[in-house]
C-alpha positions in Angstrom: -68.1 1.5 -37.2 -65.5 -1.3 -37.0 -62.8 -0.9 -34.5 -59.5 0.3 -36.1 -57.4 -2.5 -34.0 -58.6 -6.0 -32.3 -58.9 -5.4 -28.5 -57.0 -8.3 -27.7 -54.0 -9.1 -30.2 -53.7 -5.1 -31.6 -53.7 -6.1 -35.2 -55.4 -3.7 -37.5 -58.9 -4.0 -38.8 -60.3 -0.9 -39.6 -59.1 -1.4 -43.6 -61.6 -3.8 -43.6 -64.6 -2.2 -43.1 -65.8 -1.4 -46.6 -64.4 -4.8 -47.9 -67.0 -6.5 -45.2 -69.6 -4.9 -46.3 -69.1 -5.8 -49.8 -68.3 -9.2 -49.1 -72.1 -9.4 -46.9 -73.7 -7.9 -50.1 -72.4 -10.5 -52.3 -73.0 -13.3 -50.0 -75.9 -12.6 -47.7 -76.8 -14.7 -45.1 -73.3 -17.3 -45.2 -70.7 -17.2 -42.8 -67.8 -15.3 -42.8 -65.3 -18.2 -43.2 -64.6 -17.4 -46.9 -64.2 -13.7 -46.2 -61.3 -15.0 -42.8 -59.0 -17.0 -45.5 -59.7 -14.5 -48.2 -58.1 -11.7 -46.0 -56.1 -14.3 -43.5 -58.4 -13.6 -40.6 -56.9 -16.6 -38.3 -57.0 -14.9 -35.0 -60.3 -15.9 -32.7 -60.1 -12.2 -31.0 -60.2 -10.8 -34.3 -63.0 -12.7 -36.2 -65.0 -12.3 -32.9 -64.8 -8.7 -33.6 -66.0 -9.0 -37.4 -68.7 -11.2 -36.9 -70.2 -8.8 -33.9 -69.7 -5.6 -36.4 -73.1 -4.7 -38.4 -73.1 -1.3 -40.4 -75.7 0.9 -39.1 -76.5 2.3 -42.3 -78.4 -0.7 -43.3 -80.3 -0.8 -39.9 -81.5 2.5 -39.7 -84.5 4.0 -41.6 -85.5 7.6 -41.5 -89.2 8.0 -41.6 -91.7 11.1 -41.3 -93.1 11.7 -38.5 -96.8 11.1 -40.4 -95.3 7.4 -40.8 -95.1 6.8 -36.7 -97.5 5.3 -35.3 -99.2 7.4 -32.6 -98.3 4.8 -29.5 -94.9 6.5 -29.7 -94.5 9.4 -28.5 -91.8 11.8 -30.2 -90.1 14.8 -28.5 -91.3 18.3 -30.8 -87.8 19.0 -31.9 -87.5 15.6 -33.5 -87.4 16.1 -37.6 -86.3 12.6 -39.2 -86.6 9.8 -36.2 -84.9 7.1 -37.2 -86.2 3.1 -35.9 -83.6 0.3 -35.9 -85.1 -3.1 -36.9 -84.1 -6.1 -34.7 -82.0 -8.5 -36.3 
């Protein structure tokens, strides 16, 4: 979840969310340069904050429990674990 306002200058960011995400479908793997002019992102504090931010949506995976391996152990309650990748 991106922040709603920069921790250091207070401008407001959290409108941007879904237009990063868009942005890093179209253009995966570039730097965000294009997507700083394209919404006037000059601010260091700021674009320090959008290049940290990662949706977890695309790093989480829910798998059945038949689909863990048995080196990890799972507490009984647990229905849909859910593994983050490493990027």
């Amino acid at each position: 979840m991106l922040p709603v306002r920069c921790y250091s200058c207070n401008k407001v960011l959290g409108h941007l969310e879904e237009d990063l995400n868009e942005w890093k479908e179209k253009h995966p793997g570039q730097p965000l340069l294009g997507f700083y002019e394209e919404f006037r992102i000059a601010r260091l504090c700021c674009r320090k904050i959008l290049l940290t931010y990662h949706n977890e949506d695309n790093l989480a995976h829910q798998h059945t429990v038949a689909e863990i391996p048995s080196s990890v152990r799972l507490q009984p309650s647990t229905k849909f674990p859910q593994l983050y990748k490493a990027v």
